[in-house]
KOLMI-547589 format. One record per atom (N, C-alpha, C): x, y, z; atom name; residue number from 0; chain. Coordinates in pm, whole numbers, padded with zeros to 5 digits. Example, Ala and Ser with C-alpha at 12.3 -4.5 7.8 and 13.67 -1.06 7.14 Angstrom:
% residues 2
REC       px       py       pz   atom    nr   kette
REC    01319   -00569    00780      N     0       A
REC    01230   -00450    00780     CA     0       A
REC    01320   -00330    00780      C     0       A
REC    01285   -00225    00708      N     1       A
REC    01367   -00106    00714     CA     1       A
REC    01290    00003    00787      C     1       A
% end
This chain:
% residues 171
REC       px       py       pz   atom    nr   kette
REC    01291   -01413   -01596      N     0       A
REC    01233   -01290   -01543     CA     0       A
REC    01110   -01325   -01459      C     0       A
REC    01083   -01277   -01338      N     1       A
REC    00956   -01262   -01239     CA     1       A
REC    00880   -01261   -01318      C     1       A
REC    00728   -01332   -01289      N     2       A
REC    00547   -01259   -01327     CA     2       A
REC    00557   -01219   -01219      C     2       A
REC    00568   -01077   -01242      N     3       A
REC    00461   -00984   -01166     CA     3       A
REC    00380   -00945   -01214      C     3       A
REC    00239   -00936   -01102      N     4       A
REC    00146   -00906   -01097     CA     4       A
REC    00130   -00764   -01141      C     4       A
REC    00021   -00730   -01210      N     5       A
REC   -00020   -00571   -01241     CA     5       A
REC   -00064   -00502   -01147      C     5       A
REC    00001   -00368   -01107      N     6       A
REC   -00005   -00288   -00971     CA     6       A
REC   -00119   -00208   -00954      C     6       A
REC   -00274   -00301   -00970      N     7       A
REC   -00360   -00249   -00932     CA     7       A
REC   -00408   -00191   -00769      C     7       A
REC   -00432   -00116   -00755      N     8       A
REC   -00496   -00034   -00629     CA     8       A
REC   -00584   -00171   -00605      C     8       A
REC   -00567   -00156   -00412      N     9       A
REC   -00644   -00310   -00343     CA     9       A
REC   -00528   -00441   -00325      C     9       A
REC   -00419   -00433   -00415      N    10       A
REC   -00336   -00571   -00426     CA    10       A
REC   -00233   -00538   -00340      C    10       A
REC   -00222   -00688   -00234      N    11       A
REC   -00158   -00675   -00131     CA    11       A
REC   -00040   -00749   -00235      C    11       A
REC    00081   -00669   -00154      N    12       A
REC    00252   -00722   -00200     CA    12       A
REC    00339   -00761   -00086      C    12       A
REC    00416   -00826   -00106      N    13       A
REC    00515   -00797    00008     CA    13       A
REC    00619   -00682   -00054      C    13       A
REC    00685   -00629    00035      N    14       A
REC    00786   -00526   -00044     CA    14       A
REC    00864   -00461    00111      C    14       A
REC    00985   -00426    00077      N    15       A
REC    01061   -00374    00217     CA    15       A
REC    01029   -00268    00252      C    15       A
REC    00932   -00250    00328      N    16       A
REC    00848   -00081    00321     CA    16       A
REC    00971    00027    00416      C    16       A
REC    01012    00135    00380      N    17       A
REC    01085    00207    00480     CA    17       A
REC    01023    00335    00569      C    17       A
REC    00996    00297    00713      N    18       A
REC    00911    00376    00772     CA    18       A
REC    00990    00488    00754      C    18       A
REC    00877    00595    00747      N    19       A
REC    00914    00752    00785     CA    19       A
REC    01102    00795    00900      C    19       A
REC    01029    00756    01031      N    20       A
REC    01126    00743    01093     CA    20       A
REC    01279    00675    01076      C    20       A
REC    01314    00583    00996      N    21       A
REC    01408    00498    00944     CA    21       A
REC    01472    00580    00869      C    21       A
REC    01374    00639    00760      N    22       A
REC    01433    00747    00622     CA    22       A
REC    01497    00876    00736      C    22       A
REC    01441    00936    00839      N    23       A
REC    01448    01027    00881     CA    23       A
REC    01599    00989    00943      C    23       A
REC    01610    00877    00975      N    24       A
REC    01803    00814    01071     CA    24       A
REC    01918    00831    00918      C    24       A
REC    01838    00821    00839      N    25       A
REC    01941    00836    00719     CA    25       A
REC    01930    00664    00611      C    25       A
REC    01856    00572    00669      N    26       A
REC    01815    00477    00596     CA    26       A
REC    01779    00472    00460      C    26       A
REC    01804    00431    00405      N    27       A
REC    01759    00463    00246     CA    27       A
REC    01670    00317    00194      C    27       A
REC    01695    00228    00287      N    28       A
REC    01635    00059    00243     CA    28       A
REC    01538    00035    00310      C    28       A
REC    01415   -00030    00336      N    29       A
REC    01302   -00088    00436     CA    29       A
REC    01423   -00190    00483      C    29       A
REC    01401   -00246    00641      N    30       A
REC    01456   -00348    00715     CA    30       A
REC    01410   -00475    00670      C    30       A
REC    01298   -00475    00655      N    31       A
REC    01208   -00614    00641     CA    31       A
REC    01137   -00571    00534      C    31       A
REC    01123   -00707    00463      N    32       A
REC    00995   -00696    00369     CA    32       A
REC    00863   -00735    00449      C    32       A
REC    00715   -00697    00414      N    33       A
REC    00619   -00674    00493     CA    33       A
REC    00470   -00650    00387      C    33       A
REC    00432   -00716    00416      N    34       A
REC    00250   -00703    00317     CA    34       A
REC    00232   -00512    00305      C    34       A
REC    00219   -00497    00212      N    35       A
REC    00144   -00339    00188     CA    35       A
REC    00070   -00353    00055      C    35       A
REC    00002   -00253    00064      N    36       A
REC   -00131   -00221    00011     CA    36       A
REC   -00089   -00104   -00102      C    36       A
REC   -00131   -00170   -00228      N    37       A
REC   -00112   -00081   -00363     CA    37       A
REC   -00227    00032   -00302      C    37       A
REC   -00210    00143   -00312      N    38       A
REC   -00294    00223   -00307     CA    38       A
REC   -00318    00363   -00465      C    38       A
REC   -00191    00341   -00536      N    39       A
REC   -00205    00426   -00633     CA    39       A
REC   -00071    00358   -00710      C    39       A
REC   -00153    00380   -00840      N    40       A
REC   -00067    00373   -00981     CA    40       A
REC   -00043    00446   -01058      C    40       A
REC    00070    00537   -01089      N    41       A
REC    00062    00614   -01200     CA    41       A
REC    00167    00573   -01277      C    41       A
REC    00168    00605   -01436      N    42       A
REC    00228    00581   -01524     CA    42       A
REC    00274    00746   -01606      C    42       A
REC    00418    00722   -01521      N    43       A
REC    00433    00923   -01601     CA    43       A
REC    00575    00983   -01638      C    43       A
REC    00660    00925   -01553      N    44       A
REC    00762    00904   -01575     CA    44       A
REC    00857    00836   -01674      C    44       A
REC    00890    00858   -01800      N    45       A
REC    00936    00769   -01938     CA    45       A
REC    00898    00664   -01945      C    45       A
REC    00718    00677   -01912      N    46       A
REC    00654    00516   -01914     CA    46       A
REC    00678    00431   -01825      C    46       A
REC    00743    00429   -01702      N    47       A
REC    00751    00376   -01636     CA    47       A
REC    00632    00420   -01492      C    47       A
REC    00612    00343   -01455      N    48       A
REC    00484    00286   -01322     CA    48       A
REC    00579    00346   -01181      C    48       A
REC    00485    00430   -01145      N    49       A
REC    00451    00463   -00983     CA    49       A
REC    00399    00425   -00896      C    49       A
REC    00401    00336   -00829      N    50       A
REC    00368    00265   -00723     CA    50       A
REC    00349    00371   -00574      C    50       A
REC    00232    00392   -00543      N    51       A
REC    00255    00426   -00400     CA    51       A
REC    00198    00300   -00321      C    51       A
REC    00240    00306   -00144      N    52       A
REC    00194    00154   -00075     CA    52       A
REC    00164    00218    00026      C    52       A
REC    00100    00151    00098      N    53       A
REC    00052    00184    00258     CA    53       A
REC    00074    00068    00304      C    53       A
REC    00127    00074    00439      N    54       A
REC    00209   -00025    00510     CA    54       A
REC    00124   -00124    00549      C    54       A
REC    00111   -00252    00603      N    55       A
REC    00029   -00345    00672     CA    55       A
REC    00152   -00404    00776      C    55       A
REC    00066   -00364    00908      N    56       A
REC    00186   -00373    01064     CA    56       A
REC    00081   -00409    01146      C    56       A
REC    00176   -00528    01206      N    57       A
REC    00127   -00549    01342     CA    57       A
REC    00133   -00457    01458      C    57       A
REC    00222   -00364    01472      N    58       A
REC    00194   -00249    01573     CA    58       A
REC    00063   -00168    01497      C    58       A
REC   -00029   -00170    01645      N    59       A
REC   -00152   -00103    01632     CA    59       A
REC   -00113    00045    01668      C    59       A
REC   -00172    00144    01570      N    60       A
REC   -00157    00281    01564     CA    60       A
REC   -00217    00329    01716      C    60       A
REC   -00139    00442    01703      N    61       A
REC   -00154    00536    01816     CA    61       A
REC   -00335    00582    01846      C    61       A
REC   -00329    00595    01704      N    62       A
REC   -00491    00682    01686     CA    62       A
REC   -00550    00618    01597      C    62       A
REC   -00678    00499    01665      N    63       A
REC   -00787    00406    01545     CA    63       A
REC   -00788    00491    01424      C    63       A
REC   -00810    00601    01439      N    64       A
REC   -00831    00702    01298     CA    64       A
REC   -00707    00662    01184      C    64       A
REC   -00604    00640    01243      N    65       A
REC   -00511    00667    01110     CA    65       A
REC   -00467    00472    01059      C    65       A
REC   -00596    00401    01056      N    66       A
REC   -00531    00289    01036     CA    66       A
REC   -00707    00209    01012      C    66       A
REC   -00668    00071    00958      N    67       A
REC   -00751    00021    00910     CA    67       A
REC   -00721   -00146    00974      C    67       A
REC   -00825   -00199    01031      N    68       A
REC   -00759   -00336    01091     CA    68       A
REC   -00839   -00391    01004      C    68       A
REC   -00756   -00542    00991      N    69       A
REC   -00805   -00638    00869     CA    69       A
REC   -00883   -00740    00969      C    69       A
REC   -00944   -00788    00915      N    70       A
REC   -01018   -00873    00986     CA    70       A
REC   -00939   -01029    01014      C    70       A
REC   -00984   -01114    01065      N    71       A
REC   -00919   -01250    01089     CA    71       A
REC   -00996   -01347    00917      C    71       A
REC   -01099   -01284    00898      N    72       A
REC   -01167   -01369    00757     CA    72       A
REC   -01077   -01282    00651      C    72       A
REC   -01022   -01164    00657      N    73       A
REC   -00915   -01120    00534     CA    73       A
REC   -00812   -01150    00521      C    73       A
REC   -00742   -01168    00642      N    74       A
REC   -00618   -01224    00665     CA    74       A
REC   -00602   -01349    00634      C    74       A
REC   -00665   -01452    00680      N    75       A
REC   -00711   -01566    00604     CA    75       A
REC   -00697   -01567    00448      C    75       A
REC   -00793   -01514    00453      N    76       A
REC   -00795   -01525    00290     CA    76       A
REC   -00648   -01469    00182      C    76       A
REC   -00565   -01365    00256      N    77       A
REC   -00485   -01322    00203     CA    77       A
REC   -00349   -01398    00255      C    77       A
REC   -00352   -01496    00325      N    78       A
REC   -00238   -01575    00357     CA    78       A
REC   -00160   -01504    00471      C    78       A
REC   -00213   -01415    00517      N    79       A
REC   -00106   -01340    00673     CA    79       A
REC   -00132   -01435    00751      C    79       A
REC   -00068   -01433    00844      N    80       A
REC   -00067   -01493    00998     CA    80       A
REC   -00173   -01456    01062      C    80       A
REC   -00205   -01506    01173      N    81       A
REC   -00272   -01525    01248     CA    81       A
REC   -00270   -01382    01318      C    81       A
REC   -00168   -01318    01323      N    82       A
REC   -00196   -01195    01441     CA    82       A
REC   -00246   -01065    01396      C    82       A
REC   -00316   -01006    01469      N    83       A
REC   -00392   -00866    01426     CA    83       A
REC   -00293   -00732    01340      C    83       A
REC   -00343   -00740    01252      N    84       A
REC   -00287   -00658    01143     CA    84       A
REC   -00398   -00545    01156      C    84       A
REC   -00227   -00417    01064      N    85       A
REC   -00371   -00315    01083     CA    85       A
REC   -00297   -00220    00946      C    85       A
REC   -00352   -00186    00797      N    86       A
REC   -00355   -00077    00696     CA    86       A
REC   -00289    00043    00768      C    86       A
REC   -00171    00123    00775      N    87       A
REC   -00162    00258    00804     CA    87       A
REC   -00218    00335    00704      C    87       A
REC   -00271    00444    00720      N    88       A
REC   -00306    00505    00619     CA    88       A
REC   -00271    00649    00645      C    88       A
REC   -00114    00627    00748      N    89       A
REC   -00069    00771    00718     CA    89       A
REC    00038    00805    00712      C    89       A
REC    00095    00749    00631      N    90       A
REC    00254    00695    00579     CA    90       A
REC    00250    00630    00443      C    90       A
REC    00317    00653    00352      N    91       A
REC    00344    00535    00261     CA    91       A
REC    00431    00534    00131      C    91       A
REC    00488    00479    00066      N    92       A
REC    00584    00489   -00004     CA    92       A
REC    00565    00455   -00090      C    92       A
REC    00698    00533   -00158      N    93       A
REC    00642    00544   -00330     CA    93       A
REC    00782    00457   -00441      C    93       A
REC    00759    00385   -00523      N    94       A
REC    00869    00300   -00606     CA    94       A
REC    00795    00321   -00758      C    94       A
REC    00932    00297   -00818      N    95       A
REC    00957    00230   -00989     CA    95       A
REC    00851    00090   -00939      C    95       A
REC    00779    00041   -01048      N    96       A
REC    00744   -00107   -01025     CA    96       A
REC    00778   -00163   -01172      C    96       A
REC    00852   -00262   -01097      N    97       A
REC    00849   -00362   -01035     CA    97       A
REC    00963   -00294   -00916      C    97       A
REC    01042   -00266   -00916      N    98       A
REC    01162   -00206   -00832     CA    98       A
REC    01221   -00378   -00716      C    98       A
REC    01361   -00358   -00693      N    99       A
REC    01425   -00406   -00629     CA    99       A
REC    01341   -00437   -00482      C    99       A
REC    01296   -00399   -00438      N   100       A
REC    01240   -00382   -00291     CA   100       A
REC    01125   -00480   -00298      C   100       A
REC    01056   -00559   -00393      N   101       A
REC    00987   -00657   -00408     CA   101       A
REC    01013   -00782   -00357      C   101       A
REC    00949   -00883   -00323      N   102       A
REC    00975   -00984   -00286     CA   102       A
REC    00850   -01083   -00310      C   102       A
REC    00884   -01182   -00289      N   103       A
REC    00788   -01306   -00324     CA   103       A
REC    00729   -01362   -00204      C   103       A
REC    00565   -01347   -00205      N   104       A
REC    00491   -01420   -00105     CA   104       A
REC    00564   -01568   -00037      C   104       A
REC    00533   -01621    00078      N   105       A
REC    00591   -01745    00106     CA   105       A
REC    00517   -01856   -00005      C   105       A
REC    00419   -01825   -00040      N   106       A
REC    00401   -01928   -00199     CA   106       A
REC    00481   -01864   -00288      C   106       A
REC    00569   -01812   -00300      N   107       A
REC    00593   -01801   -00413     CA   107       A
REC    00563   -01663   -00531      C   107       A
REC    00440   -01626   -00469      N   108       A
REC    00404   -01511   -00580     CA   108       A
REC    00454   -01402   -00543      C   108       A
REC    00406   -01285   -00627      N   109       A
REC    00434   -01144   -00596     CA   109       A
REC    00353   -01070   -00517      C   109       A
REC    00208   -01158   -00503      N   110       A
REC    00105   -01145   -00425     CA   110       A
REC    00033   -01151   -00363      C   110       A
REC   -00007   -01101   -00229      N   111       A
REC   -00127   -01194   -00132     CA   111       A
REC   -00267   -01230   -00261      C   111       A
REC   -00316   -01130   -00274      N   112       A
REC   -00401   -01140   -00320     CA   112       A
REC   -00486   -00908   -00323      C   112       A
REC   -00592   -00982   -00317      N   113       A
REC   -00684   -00812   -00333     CA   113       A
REC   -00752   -00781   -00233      C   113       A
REC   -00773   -00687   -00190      N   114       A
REC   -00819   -00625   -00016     CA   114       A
REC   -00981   -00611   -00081      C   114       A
REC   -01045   -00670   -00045      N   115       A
REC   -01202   -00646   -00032     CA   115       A
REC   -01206   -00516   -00089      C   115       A
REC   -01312   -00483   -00193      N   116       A
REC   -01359   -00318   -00238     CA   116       A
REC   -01365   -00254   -00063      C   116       A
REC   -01453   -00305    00007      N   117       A
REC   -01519   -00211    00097     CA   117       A
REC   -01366   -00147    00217      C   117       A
REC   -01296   -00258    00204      N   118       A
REC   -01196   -00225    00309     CA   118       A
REC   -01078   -00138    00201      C   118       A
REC   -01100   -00150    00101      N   119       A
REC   -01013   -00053    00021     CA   119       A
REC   -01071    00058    00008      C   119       A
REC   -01151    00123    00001      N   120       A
REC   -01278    00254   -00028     CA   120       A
REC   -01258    00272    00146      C   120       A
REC   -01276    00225    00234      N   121       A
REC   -01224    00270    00360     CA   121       A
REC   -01105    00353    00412      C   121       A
REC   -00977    00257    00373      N   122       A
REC   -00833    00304    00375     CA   122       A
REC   -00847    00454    00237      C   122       A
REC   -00883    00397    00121      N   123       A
REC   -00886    00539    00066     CA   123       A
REC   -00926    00699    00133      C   123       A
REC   -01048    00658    00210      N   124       A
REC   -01118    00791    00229     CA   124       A
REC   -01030    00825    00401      C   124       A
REC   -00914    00722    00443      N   125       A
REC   -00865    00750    00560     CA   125       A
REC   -00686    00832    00463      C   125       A
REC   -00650    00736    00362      N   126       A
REC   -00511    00812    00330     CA   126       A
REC   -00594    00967    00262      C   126       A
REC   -00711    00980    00226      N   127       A
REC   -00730    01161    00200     CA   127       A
REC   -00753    01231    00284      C   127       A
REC   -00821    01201    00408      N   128       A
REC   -00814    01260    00521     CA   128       A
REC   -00681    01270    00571      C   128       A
REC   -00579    01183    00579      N   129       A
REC   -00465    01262    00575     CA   129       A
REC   -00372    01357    00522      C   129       A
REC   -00417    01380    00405      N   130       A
REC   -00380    01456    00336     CA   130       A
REC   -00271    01477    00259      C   130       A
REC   -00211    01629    00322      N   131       A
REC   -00095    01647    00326     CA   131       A
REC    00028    01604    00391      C   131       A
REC   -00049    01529    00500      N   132       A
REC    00043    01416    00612     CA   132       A
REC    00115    01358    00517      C   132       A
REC    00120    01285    00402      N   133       A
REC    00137    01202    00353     CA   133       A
REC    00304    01232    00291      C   133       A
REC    00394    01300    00322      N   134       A
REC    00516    01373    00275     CA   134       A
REC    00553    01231    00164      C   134       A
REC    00586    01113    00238      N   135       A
REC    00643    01050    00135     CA   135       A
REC    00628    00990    00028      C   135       A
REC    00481    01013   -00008      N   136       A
REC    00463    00983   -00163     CA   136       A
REC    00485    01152   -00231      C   136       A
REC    00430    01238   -00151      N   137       A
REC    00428    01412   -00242     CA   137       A
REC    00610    01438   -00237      C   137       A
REC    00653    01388   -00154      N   138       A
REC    00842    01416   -00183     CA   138       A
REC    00873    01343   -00278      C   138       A
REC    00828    01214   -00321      N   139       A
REC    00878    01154   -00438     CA   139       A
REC    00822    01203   -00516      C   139       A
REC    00720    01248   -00593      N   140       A
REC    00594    01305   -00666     CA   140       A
REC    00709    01419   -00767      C   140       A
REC    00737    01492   -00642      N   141       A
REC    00758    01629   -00669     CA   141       A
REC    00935    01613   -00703      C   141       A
REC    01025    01543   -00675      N   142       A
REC    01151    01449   -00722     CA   142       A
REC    01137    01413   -00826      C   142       A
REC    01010    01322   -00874      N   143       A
REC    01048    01212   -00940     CA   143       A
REC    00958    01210   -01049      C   143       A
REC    00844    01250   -01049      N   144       A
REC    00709    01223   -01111     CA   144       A
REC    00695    01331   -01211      C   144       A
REC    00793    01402   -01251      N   145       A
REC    00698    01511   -01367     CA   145       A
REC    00601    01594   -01341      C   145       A
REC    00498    01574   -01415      N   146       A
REC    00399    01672   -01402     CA   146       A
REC    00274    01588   -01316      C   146       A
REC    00309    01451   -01270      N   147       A
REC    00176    01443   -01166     CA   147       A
REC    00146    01527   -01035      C   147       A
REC    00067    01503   -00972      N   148       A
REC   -00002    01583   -00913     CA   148       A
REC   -00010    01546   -00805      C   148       A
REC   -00069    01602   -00670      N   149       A
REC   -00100    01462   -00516     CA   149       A
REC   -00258    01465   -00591      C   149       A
REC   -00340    01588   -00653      N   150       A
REC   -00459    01557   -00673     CA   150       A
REC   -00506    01438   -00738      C   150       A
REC   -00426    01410   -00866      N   151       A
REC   -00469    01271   -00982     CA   151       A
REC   -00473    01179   -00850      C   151       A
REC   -00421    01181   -00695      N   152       A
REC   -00446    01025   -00656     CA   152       A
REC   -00600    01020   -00627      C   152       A
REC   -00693    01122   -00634      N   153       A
REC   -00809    01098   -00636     CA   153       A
REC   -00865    01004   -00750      C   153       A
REC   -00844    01066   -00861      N   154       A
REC   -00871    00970   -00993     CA   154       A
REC   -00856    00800   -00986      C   154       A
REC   -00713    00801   -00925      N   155       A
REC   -00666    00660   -00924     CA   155       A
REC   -00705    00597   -00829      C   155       A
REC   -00744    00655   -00682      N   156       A
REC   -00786    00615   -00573     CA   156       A
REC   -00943    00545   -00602      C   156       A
REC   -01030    00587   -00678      N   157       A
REC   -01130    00578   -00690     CA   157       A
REC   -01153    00416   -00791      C   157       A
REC   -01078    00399   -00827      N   158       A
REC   -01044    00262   -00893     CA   158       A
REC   -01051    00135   -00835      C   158       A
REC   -01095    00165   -00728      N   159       A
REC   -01134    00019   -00634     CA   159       A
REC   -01143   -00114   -00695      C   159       A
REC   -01033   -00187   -00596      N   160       A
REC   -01118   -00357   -00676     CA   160       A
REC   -01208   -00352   -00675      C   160       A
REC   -01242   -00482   -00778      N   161       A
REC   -01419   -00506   -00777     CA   161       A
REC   -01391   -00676   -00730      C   161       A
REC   -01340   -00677   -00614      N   162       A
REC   -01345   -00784   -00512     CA   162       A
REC   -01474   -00783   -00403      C   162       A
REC   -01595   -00870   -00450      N   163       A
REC   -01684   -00870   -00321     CA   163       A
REC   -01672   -00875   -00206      C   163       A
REC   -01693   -00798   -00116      N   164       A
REC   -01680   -00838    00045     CA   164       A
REC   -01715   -00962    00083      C   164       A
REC   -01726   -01008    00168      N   165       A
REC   -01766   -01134    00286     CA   165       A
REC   -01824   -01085    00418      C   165       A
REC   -01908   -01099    00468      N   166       A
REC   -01972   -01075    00548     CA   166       A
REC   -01828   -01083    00648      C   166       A
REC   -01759   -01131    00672      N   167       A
REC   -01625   -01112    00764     CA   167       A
REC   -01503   -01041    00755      C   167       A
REC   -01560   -01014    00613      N   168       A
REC   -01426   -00851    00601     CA   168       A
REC   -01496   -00763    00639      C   168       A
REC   -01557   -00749    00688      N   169       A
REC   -01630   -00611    00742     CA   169       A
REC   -01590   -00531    00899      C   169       A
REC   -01473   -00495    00904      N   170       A
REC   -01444   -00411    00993     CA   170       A
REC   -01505   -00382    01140      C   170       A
% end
């Protein structure tokens, strides 16, 4: 059986993320697996873990507002490539965890690693400003989740790593 990692908020994964648009052609699978960002955990469903993710893409968003660029000292540190990455934070998807759609870092793990507190408390206060944008975690929510809420992702949102910045994760 896999170690996987515990699906704390901040921990980058790889996982086959399925954009909005894809689900909307009738897709039901992500194409590629792709770094995303735990952004919420709930546990509510017959004990089983809710995973929501926010995507990490090299296509730079339409509008700086709805996205978060990682720096070249985070990326580094989290094992991405070399090319400019950027957090969506207005889209993101929701799984069972561990779920099928997981995959293993090119070392091997389940994980890059943890997004700096400050750049996670960033992307947070950008996926609440989106709000209600957010259909595909509140369509699974409201499917799948029982009695959670879109509000509890405040609770959970607020859970920030306690990963120190670097003077070069700083946005």
């Amino acid at each position: 059986m896999a170690d996987y990692p515990v699906p704390i908020p901040g921990l980058v994964i790889r996982y086959a993320y399925l954009w909005k648009r894809e689900a909307d052609r009738g897709q039901i699978e992500g194409q590629k697996h792709r770094p995303c960002v735990v952004v919420l955990c709930v546990e509510e469903i017959d004990g089983e873990k809710v995973v929501t993710v926010a995507l990490v893409t090299h296509n730079p968003p339409t509008n700086p507002d709805q996205a978060i660029a990682l720096t070249p000292a985070t990326r580094r540190r989290l094992g991405l490539d070399e090319e400019k990455n950027w957090i969506m934070a207005t889209e993101v998807n929701s799984f069972f965890w561990p779920g099928p759609d997981l995959a293993p870092t090119p070392d091997g793990q389940y994980a890059y690693g943890e997004l700096p507190a400050i750049v996670f408390a960033a992307l947070t206060q950008k996926i609440l400003a989106a709000g209600r944008n957010l259909r595909a975690a509140d369509d699974f929510l409201r499917e799948r989740a029982g009695s959670a809420k879109p509000k509890d992702m405040l609770k959970y949102l607020r859970r920030a790593p306690k990963v120190a910045p670097n003077a070069d994760d700083m946005p």
